[in-house]
C-alpha positions in Angstrom: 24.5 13.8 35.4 21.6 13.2 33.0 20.5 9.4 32.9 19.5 7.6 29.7 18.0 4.8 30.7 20.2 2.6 28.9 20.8 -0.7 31.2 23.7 -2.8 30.2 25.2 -5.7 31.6 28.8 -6.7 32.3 30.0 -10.3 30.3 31.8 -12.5 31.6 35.4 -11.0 31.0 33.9 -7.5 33.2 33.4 -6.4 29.6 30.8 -3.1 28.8 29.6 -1.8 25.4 29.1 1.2 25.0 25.8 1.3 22.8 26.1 3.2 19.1 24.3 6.0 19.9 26.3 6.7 22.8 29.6 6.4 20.9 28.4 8.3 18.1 27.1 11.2 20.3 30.3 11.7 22.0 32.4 10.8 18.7 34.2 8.0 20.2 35.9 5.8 17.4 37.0 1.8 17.6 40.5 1.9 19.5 40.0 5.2 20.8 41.4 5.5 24.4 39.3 6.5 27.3 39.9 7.0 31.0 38.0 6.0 33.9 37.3 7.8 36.7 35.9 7.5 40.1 33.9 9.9 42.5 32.7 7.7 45.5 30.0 4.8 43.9 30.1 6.5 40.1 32.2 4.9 37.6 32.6 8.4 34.7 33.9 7.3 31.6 35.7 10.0 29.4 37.5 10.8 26.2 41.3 10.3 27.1 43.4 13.8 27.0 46.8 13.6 27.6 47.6 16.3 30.7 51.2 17.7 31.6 52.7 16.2 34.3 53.4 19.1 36.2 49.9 21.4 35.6 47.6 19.0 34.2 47.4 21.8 31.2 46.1 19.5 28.0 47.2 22.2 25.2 50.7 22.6 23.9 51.7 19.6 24.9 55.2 17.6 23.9 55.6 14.2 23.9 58.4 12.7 26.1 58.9 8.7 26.7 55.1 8.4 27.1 54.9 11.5 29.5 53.5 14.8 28.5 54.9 18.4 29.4 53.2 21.4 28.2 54.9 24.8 26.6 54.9 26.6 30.0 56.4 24.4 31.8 58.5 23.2 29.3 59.4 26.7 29.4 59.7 26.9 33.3 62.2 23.8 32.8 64.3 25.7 30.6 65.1 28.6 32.4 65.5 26.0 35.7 68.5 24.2 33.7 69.8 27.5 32.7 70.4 28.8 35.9 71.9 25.3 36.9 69.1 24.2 39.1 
C-alpha cells in the first residue's frame, strides 16, 4: 500500500470524501458504486465489479434478479438442467 498523506476526517453522519485528485486518479465518477473491504485494521475501498456467484469470474457476465452468473457457468448450468439434475 503506498500512503498519500492525505488526512481526512469522518462528519458527523460517518461520512468520508474522497478528495478530487483521488477520484480523478482512479476515474471514479459521482454515483459510482464502490465496495468496501476489510483485511484485519484496513478499511480498502475499490471500484465495484460485479462477480458471478458461483466463480467470482467478473467477465461475461448476465444479469439475473440483481445476481450475476458468468458464460461458463452459465454454461455449466445448462448442461446440469439438460441432464435433469
Amino acid at each position: 500500500m503506498k500512503a498519500t498523506g492525505i488526512v481526512r476526517k469522518l462528519d458527523i453522519h460517518g461520512k468520508l470524501y474522497l478528495p478530487k485528485e483521488a477520484r480523478r486518479y482512479f476515474g471514479l465518477e459521482a454515483d459510482q458504486l464502490i465496495e468496501i473491504y476489510y483485511d484485519g485494521e484496513f478499511i480498502h475501498i475499490a471500484k465495484y465489479r460485479p462477480q458471478c456467484i458461483f466463480c467470482n469470474n467478473s467477465e461475461d457476465l448476465t444479469e439475473y434478479d440483481k445476481k450475476y452468473v458468468c458464460e461458463n457457468c452459465m454454461n455449466n448450468l445448462r448442461t446440469l438442467v439438460q441432464l435433469g439434475g
